[in-house]
Structures are given as C-alpha cells and as structure tokens.
C-alpha positions in Angstrom: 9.8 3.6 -23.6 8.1 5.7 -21.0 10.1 9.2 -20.1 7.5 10.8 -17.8 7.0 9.0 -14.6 4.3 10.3 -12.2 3.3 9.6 -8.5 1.0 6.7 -9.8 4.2 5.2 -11.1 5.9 5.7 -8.1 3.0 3.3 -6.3 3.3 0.7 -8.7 6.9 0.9 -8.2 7.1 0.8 -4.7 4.5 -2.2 -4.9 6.5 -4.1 -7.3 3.5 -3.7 -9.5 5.5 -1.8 -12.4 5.5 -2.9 -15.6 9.3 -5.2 -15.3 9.4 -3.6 -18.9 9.4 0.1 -17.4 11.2 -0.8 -14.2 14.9 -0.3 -15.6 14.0 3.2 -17.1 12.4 4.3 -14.2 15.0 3.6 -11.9 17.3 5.1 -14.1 14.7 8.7 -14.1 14.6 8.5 -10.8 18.5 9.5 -10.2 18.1 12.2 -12.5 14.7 13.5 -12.1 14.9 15.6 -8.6 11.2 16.2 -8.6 10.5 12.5 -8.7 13.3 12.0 -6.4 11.8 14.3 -4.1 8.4 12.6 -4.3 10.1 9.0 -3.8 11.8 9.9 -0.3 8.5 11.5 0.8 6.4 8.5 -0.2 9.2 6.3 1.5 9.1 8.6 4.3 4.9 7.9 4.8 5.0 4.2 4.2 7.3 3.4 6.9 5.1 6.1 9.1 2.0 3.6 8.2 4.0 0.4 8.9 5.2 1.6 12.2 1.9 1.7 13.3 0.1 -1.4 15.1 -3.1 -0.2 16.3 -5.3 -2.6 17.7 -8.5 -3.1 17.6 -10.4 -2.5 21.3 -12.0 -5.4 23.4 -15.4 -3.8 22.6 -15.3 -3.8 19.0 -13.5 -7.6 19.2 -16.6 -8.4 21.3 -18.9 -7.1 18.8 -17.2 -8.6 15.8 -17.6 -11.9 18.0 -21.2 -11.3 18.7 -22.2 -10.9 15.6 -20.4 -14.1 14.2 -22.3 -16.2 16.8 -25.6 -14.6 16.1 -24.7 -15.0 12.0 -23.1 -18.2 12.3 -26.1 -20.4 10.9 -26.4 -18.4 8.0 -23.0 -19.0 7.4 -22.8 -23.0 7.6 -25.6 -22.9 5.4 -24.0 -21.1 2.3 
C-alpha cells in the first residue's frame, strides 16, 4: 500500500484516473495529511477557476479555421 501521496496523485485522483486499489488509502491520507490537504483545496480552488472560463474563439480565427477547411477539403475526401 502506498503512504506517500504527491501532487501527481492528487491529478489522478481528481481525474478519477487513480489506481481504485490506492483510492481508499488516499482519501483516508488526505484527512490526515495537512500538506496534501492544503495542496487538494488549492488544486480545487484552480480547476473550478479553469472551468469558469468560456472563452471563445474570435470571428477571425473561426473564419480562418473555415478557410482553410474549404481550401483542404479535397485532400480530405480523398484520404
């Protein structure tokens, strides 16, 4: 069983990309372990930063990608 749990772990974890055999003694570190506690909340605290932002693309670069689409498109059909 794992004891020391890193930032990488804390990614996985947050990912649901953990290990399911390490996930129970993780969770368990993580009320004891204030460090990793501390790291959890901020990494919480950036990925709902990054999901609250919806950025769109501008009408030039939109026209762009469209441009070059049409001007690629018979390469495309052929493949």
């Amino acid at each position: 069983m794992k004891t020391n749990f890193t930032l990488d772990d804390l990614l996985l974890h947050h990912y649901n990309e953990m290990p399911a055999e390490e996930v129970q003694a993780f969770e368990l570190c993580l009320q004891f372990d204030e460090t990793l506690g501390e790291q959890n909340a901020s990494l919480i605290q950036v990925k709902d930063l990054l999901d609250s932002q919806k950025d769109t693309p501008s009408d030039s670069s939109i026209r762009l990608i469209l441009d070059y689409n049409r001007q690629n498109s018979n390469e495309l059909e052929a493949i």
